[in-house]
C-alpha positions as CSV (number, residue, x, y, z in Angstrom):
1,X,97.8,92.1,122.0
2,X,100.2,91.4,118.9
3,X,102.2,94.0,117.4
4,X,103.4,94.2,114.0
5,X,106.7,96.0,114.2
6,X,109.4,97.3,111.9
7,X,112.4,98.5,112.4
8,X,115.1,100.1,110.2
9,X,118.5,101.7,110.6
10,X,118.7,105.1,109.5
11,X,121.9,107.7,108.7
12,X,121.4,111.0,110.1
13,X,120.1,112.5,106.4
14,X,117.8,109.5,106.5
15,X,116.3,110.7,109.7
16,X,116.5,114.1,108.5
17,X,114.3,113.5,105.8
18,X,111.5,111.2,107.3
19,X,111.2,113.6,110.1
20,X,110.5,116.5,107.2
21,X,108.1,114.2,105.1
22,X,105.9,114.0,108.3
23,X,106.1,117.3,109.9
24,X,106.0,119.5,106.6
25,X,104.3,117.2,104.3
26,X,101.8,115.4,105.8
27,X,101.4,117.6,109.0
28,X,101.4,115.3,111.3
29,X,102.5,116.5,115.2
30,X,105.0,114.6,117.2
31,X,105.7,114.0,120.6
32,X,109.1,113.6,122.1
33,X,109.6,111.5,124.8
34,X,112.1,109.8,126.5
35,X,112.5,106.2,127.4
36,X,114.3,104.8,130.4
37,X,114.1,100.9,129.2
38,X,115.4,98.7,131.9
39,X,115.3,94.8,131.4
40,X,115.0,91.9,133.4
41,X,115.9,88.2,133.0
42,X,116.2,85.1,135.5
43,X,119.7,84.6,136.8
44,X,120.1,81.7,134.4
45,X,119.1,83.9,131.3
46,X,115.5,82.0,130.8
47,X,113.9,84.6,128.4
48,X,117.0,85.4,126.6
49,X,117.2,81.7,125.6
50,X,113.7,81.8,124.2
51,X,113.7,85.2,122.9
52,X,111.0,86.5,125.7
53,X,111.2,89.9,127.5
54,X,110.7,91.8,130.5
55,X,110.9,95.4,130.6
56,X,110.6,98.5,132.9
57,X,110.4,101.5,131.3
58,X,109.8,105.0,132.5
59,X,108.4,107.7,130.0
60,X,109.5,110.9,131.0
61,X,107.5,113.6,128.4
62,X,108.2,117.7,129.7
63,X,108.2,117.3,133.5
64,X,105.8,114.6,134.3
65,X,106.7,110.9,134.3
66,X,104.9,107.8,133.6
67,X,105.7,103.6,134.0
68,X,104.6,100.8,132.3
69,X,105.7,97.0,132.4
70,X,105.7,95.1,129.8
71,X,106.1,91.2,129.0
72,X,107.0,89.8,125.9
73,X,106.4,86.4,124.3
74,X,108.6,84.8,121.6
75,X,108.2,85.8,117.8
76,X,105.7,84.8,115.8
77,X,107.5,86.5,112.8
78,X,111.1,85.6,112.3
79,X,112.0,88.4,109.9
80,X,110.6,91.1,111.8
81,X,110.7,89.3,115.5
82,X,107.4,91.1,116.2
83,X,105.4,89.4,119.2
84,X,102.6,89.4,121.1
85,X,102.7,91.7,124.4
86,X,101.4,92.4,127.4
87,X,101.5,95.6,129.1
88,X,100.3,97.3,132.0
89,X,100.9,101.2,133.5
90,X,102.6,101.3,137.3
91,X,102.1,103.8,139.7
92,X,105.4,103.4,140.9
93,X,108.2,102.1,138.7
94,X,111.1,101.7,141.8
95,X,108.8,99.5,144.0
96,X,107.7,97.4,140.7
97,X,111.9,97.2,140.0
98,X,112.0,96.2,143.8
99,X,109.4,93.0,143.7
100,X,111.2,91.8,140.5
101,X,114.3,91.5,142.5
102,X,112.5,89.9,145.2
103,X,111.1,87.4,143.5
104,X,114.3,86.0,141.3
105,X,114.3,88.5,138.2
106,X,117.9,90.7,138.1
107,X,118.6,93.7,135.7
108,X,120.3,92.9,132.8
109,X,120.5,95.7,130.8
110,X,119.2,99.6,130.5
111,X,119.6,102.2,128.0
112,X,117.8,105.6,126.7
113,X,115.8,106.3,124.1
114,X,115.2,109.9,122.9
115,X,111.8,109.4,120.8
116,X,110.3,111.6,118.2
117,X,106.3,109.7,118.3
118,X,104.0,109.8,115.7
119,X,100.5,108.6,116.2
120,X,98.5,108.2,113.1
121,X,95.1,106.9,111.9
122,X,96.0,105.3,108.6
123,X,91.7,103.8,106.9
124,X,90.8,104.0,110.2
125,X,93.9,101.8,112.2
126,X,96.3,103.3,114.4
127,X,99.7,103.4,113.6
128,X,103.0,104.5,115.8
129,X,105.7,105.9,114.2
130,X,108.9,106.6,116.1
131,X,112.0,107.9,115.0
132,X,114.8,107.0,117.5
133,X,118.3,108.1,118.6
134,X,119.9,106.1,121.3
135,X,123.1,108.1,121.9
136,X,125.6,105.1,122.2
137,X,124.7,103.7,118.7
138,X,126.1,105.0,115.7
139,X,122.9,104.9,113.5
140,X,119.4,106.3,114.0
141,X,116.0,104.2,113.6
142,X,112.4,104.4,112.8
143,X,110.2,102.1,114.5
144,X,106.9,101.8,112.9
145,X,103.9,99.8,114.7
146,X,100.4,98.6,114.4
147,X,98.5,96.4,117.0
148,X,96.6,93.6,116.1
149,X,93.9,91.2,117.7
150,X,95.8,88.1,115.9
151,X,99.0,86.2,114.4
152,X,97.1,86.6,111.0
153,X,95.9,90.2,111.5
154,X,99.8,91.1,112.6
155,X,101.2,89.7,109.8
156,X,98.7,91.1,107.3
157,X,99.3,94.5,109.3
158,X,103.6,93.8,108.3
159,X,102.7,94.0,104.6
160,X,100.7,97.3,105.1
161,X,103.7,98.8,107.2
162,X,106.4,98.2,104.8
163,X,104.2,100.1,102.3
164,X,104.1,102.8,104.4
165,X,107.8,102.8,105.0
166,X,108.3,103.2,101.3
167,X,106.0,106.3,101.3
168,X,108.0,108.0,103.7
169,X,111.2,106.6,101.7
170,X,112.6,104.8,104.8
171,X,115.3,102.7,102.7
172,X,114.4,98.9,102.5
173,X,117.9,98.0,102.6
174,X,117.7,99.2,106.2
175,X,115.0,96.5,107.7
176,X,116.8,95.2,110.4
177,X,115.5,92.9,113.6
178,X,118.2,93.3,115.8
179,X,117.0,94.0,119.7
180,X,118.2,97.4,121.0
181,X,119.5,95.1,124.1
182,X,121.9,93.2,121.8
183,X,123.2,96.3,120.1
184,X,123.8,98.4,123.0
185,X,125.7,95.3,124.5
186,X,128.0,95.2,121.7
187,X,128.5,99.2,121.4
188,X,129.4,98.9,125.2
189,X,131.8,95.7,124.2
190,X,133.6,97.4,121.7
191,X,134.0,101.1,123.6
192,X,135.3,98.7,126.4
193,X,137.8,97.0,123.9
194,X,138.8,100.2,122.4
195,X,139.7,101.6,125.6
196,X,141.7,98.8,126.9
197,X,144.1,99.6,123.5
């Protein structure tokens, strides 16, 4: 499957105010959830270098708890970085993280995502809105995604989701297609500086 995805930085009045358009005035329902996102790479950095990913993720929503692995292939937009995926549900997360290991694949990175989901039906297509706040990074983000059959369908499906971000007044200015992984790193790299002196 190919998903269109876009991505923006928000402040906290920006994420104030989306959140408020959707509940109050267009009455949609959310879900929060949280995500445990653990990635894996070969020891010599293999999908890194070619922009591919491997993740573990566990979805904790009230008390229950839920996997799913994913793979990602390379690009096939630069601006955005959306890509095509591949994902699958796990019964158990901790014996999937196991067999990685065992076959050559080594955690790289993990983080949490506290999720705010938004599933709407938009002339009949399904789109995922998800307002973010991961805790070690300064700003907040909406995530906003539609899945596609096709490179040309995704890419048609990019144009109709940065119309919707200007209907919920997500500021343009704000696109951004930096990977979570990359940012957290660099939060991490600068707490670690800063505390050094």
């Amino acid at each position: 499957m190919y998903e269109a995805e876009l991505k923006f930085t928000l402040s906290d009045s920006d994420y104030s105010r989306i959140l408020e358009i959707l509940v109050e005035t267009w009455g949609e329902t959310s879900e929060h959830v949280t995500y445990r996102d653990r990635y894996y790479d070969l020891r010599a950095g293999t999908l890194a270098d070619t922009e591919r990913e491997l993740r573990l993720r566990e979805l904790v929503r009230g008390g229950s708890r839920t996997w799913k692995l994913t793979a990602k292939a390379p690009p096939f937009d630069p601006r955005s970085r959306s890509k095509e995926e591949f994902e699958t549900s796990v019964e158990d997360g901790e014996v999937v993280a196991s067999i990685l290991e065992v076959v050559g694949f080594s955690p790289t990175i993990s983080y949490i995502k506290e999720c705010e989901k938004f599933d709407l039906d938009i002339h009949g297509s399904r789109v995922e809105i998800v307002l973010v706040i991961i805790s070690e990074l300064r700003n907040r983000f909406v995530e906003l995604e539609m899945p596609a059959t096709s490179k040309k369908a995704a890419r048609e499906n990019l144009t109709a989701l940065r119309a919707l971000a200007h209907d919920l007044t997500v500021p343009s200015s704000g696109e951004t297609s930096a990977y979570y992984t990359d940012l957290v790193r660099e939060a991490r790299a600068q707490r670690g500086r800063a505390e050094r002196g």
